[in-house]
Rosetta silent file (secondary structure, phi, psi, omega in degrees, C-alpha in Angstrom):
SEQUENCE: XXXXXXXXXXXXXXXXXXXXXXXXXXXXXXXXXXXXXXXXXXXXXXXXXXXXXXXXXXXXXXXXXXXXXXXXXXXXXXXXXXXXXXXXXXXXXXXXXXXXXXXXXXXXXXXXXXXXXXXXXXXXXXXXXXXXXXXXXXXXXXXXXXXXXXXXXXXXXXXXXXXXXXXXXXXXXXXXXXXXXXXXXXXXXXXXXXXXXXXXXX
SCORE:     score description
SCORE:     0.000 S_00000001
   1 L     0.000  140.656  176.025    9.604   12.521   -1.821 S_00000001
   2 L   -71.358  124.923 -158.387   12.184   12.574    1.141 S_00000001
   3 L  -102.767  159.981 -137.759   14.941   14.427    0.224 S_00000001
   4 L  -103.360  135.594  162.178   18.430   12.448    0.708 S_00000001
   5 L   -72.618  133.544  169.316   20.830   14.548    2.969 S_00000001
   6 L   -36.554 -153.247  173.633   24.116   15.400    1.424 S_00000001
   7 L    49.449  172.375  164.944   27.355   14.038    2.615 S_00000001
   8 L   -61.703  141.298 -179.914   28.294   10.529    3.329 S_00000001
   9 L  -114.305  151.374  168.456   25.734    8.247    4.587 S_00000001
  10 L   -54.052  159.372 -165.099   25.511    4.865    6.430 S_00000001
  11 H   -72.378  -41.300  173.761   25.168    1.480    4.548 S_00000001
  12 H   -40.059  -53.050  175.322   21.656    1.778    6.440 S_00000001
  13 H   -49.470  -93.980 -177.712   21.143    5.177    5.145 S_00000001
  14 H   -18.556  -49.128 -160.389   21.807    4.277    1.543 S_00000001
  15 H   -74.116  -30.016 -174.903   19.822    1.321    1.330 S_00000001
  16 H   -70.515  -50.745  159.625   16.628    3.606    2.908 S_00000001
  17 H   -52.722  -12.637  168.606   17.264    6.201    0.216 S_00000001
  18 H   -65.995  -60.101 -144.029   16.804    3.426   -2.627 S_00000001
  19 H   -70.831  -50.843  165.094   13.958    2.108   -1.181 S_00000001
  20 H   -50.681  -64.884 -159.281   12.545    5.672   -0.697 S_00000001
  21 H   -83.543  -33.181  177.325   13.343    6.870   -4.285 S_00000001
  22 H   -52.711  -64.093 -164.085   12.339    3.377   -6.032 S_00000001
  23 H   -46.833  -27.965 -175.389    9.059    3.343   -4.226 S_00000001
  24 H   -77.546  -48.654 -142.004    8.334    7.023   -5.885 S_00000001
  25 H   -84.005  -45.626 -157.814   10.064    5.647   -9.183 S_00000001
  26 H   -85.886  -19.763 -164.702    8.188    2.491   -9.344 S_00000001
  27 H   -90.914  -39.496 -168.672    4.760    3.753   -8.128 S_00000001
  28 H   -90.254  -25.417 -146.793    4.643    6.817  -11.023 S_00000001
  29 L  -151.799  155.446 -165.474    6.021    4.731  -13.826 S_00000001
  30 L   -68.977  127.202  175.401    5.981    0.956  -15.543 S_00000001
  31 L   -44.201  -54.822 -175.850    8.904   -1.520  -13.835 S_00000001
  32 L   -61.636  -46.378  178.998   10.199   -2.014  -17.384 S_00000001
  33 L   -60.883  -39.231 -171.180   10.451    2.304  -18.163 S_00000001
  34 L   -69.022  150.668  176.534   12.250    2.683  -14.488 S_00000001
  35 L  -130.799  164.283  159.985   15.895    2.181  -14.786 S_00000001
  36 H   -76.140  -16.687  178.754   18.286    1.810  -12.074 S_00000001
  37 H   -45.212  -70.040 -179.811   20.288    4.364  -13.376 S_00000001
  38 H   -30.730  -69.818 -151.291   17.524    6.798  -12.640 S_00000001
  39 H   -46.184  -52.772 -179.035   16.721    5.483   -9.230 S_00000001
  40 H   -80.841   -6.972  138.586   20.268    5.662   -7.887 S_00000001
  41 H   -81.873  -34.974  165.302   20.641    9.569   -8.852 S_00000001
  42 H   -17.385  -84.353  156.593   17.195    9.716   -7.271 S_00000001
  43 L   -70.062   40.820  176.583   18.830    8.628   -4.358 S_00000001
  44 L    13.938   53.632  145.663   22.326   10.457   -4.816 S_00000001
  45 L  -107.391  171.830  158.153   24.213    7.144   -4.980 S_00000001
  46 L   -86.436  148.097  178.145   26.199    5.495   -7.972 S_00000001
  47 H   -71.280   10.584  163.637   24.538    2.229   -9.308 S_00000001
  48 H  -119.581   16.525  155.508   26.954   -0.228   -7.992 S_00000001
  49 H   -79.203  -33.186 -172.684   26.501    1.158   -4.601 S_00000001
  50 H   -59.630  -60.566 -162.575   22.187    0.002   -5.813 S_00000001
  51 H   -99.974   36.583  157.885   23.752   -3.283   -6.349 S_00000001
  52 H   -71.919  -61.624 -163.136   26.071   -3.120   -2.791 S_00000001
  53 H   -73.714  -41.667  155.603   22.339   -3.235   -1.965 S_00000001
  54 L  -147.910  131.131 -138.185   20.433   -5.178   -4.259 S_00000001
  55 L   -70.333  -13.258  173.807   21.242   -7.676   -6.332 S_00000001
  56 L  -150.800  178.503  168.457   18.746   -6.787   -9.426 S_00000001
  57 H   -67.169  -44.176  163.739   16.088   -4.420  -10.380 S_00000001
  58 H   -78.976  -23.961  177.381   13.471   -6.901   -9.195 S_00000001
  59 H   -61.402  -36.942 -160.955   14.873   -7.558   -6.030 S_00000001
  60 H   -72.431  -46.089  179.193   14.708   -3.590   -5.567 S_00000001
  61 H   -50.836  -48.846  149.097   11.289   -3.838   -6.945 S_00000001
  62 H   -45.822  -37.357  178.063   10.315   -6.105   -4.377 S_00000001
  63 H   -65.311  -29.771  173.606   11.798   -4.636   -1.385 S_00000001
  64 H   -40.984  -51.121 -151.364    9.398   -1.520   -2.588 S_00000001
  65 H   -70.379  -65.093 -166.528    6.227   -3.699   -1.857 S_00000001
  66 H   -52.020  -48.915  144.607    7.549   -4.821    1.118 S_00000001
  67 H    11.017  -86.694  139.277    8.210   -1.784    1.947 S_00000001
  68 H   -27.954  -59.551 -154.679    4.644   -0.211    1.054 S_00000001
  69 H   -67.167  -49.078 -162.048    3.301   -2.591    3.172 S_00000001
  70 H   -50.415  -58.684 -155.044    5.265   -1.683    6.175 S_00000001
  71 H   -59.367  -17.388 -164.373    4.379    1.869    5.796 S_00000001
  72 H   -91.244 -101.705  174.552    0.763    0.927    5.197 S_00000001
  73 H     7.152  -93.206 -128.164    0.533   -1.800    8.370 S_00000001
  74 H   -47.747  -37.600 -167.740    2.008    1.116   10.213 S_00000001
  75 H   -95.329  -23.026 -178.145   -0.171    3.578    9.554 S_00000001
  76 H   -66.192  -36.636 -176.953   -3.214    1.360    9.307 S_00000001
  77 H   -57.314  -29.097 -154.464   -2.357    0.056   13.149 S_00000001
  78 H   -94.084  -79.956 -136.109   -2.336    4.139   14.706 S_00000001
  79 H   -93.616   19.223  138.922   -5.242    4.539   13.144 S_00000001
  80 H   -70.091  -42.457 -170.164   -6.983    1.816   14.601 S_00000001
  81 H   -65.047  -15.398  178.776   -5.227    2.286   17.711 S_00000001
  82 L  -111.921   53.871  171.869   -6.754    5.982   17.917 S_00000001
  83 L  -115.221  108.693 -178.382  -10.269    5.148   16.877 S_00000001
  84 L   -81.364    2.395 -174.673  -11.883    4.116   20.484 S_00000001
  85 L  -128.411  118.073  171.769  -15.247    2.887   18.713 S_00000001
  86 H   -36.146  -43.639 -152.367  -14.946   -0.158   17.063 S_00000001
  87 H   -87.260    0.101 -163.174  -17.905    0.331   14.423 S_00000001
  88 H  -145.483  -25.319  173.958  -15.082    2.931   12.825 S_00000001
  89 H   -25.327  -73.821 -170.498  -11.773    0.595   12.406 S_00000001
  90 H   -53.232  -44.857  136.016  -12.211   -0.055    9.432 S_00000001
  91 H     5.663  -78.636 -173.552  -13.431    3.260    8.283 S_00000001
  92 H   -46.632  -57.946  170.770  -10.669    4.621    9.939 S_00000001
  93 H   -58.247  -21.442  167.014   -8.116    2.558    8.261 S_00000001
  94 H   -51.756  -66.837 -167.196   -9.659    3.516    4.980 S_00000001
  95 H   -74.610  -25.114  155.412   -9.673    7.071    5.442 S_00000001
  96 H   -32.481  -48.998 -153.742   -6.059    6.731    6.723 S_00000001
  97 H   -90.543  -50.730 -179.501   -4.981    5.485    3.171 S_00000001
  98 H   -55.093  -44.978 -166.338   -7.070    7.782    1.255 S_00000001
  99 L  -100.612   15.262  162.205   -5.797   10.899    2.723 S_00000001
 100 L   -24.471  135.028  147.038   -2.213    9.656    3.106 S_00000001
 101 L  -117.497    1.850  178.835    0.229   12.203    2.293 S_00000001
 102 L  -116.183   87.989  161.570    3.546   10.081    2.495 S_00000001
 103 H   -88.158    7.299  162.922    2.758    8.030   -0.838 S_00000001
 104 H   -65.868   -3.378  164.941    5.415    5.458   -0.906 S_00000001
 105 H   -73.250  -32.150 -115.460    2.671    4.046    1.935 S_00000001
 106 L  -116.888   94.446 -134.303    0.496    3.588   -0.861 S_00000001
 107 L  -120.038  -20.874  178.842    0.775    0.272   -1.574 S_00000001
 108 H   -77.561   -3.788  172.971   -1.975   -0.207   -4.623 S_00000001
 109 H   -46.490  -71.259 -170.071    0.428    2.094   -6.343 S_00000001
 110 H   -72.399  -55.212 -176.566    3.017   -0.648   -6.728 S_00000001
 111 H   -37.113  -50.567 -156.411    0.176   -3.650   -6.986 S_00000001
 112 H   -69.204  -43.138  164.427   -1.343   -1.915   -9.554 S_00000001
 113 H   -54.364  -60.477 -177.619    2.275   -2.093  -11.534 S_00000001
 114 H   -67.283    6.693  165.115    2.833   -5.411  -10.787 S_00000001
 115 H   -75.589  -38.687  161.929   -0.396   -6.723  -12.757 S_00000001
 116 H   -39.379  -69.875  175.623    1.771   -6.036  -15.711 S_00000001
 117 H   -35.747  -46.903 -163.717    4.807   -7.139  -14.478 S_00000001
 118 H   -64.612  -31.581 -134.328    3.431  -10.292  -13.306 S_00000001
 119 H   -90.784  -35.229 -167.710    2.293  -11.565  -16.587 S_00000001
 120 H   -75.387  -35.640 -153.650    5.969  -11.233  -17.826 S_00000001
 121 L  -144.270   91.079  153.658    7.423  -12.506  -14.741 S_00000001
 122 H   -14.910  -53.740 -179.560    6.812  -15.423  -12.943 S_00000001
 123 H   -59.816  -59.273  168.533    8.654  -14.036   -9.856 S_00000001
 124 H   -76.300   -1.149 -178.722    6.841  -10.902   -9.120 S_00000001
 125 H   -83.180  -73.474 -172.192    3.414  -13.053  -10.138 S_00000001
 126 H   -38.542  -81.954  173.653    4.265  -15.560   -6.804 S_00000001
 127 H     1.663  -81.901 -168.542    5.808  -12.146   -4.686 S_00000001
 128 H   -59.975  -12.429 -162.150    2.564  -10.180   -5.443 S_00000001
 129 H   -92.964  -64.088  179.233   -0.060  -13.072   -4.693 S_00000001
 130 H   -49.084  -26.327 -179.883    1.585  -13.698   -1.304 S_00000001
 131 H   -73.820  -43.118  162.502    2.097  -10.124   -0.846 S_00000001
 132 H   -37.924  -47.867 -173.604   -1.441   -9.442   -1.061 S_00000001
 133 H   -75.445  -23.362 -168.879   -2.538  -12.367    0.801 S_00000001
 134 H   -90.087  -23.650  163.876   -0.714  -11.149    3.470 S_00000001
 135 H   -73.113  -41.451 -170.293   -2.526   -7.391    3.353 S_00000001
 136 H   -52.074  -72.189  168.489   -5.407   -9.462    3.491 S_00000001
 137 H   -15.350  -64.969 -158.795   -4.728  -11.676    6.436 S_00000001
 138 H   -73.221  -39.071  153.564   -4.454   -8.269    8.201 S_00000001
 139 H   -42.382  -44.087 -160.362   -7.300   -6.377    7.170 S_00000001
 140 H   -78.376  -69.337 -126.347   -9.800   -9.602    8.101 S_00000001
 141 H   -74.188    1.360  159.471   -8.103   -9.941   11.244 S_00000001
 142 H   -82.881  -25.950  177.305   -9.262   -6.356   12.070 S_00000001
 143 H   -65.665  -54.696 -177.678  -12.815   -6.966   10.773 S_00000001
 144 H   -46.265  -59.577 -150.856  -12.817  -10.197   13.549 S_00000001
 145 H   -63.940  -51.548  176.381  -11.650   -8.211   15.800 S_00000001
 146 H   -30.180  -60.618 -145.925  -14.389   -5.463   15.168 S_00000001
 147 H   -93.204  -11.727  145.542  -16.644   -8.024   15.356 S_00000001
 148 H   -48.207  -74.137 -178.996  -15.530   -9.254   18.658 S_00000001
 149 L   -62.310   11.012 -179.207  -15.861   -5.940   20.104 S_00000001
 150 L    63.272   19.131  171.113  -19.709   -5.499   18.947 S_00000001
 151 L   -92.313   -4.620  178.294  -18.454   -3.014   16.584 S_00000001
 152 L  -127.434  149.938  175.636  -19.316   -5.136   13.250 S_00000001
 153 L   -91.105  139.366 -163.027  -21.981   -7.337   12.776 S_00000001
 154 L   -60.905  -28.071 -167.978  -20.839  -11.224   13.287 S_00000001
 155 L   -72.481    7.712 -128.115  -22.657  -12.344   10.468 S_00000001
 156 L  -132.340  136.745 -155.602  -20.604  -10.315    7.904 S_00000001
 157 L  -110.349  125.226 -169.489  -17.769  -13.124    6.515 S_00000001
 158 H   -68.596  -73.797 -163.341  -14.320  -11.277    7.445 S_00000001
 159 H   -25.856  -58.367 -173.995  -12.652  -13.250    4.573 S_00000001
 160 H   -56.438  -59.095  167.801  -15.130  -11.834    2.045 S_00000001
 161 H   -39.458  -62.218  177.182  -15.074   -8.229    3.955 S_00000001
 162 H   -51.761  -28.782  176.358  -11.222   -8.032    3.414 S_00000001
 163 H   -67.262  -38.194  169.447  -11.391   -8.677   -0.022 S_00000001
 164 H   -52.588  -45.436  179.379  -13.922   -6.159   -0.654 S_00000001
 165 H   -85.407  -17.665  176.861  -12.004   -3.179    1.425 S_00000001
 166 H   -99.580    0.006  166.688   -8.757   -3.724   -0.884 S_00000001
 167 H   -65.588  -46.623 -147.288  -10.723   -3.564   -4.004 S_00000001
 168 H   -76.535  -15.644  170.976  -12.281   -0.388   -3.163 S_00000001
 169 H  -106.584   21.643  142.600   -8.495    0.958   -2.418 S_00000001
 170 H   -86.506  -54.083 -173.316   -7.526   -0.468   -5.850 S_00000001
 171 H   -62.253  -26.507 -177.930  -10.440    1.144   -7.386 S_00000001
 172 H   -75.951   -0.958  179.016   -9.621    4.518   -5.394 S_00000001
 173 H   -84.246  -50.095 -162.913   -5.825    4.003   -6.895 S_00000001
 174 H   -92.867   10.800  163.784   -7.132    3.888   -9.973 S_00000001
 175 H   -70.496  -58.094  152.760   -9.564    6.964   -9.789 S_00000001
 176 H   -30.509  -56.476 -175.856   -6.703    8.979   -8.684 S_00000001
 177 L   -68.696  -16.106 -169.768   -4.757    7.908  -11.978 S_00000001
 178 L   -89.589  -24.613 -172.086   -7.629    8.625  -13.948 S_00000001
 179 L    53.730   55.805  152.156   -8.475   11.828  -12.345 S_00000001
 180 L   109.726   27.219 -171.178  -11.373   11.826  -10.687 S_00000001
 181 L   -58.192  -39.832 -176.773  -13.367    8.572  -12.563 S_00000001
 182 L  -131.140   24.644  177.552  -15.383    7.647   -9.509 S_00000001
 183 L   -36.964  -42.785 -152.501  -14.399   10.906   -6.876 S_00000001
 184 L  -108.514  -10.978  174.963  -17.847   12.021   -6.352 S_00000001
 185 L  -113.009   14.119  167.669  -19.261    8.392   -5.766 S_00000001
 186 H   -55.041  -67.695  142.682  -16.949    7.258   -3.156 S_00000001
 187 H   -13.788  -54.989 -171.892  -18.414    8.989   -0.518 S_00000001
 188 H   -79.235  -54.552 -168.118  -21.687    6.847   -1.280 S_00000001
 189 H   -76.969   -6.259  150.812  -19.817    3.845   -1.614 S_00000001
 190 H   -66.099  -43.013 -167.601  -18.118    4.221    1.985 S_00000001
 191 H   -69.160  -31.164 -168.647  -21.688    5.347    3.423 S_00000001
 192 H   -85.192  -43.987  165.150  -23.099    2.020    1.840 S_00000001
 193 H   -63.105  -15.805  178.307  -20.104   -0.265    3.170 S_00000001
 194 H   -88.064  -54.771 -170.672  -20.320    1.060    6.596 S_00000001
 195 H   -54.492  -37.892 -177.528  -23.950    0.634    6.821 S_00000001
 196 H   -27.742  -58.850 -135.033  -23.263   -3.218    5.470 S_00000001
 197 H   -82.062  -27.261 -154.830  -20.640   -3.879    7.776 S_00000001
 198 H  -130.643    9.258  148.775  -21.871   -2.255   11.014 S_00000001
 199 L    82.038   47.877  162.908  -26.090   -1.910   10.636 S_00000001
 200 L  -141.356  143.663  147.240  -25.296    2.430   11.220 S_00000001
 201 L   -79.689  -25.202  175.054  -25.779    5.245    9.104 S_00000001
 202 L   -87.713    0.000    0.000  -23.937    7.969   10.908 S_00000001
């Protein structure tokens, strides 16, 4: 976790250290067990500087996804942009995410929460379905692109593809929590999806 510099901070600052300490808070533990209380020693504020920032516990919960996502987008684009063979985007973007070490990027973390959440709460049910859909969108629109660039085979239905690459980084969220449930078959199940997507074995 990013550790909050003493001293006074910018409104900017503050609001980055929430976001930063929720996303840890909300990703190890159930949105109803997190309190704000917690969050905002987390982040070495008081909790009505948290609500200077945000107006509830679910808005804060939310900005986390969004959040997530950014960090995720971010890191998924450099590691397309430094893969020069198409036939490896996705791959790439995979292997990005697995071996993450900044896990507030880690975005099945929070998704994974919010299947709970949702059931209780209408609000975060709509949030997450759009939030998803929106991971999606991005993920196909690298598989087209792949498949522009001869690096995926066209016949392969991007919609279908996208859906398919965030299960397998749901199921690898929940193999982590689990400690090790599918570790040793992963490997196979990249090696199978690659061949799938892009007719190679190497």
């Amino acid at each position: 976790m990013t550790t909050v510099a003493r001293g006074r901070l910018s409104a900017e600052e503050r609001r980055t250290a929430l976001l930063e300490t929720a996303c840890q808070v909300f990703s190890k533990c159930a949105y109803h067990r997190a309190t704000t209380a917690e969050i905002a020693r987390g982040a070495r504020v008081t909790e009505p500087i948290l609500y200077r920032h945000f107006a509830s516990k679910r808005d804060l919960y939310l900005a986390c996804l969004d959040a997530a996502w950014a960090e995720c987008r971010a890191m998924w684009e450099a590691a397309v942009a430094e893969e020069t063979d198409p036939t490896f985007w996705v791959g790439a973007m995979g292997r990005s995410y697995l071996s993450a070490k900044d896990k507030k990027g880690l975005v099945a973390n929070l998704w994974i929460q919010a299947l709970t959440e949702g059931n209780d709460d209408p609000e975060i049910r709509r949030y997450v379905r759009r939030h998803m859909r929106e991971v999606h969108r991005f993920v196909a629109e690298v598989i087209r692109r792949g498949q522009e660039a001869g690096g995926i085979i066209k016949e392969r239905d991007p919609e279908a593809e996208a859906w398919l690459f965030l299960s397998i980084g749901l199921l690898a969220t929940v193999d982590r929590r689990l400690g090790g449930l599918i570790e040793e078959d992963l490997p196979k199940i990249f090696a199978a999806r690659r061949e799938w997507m892009t007719g190679r074995r190497d």
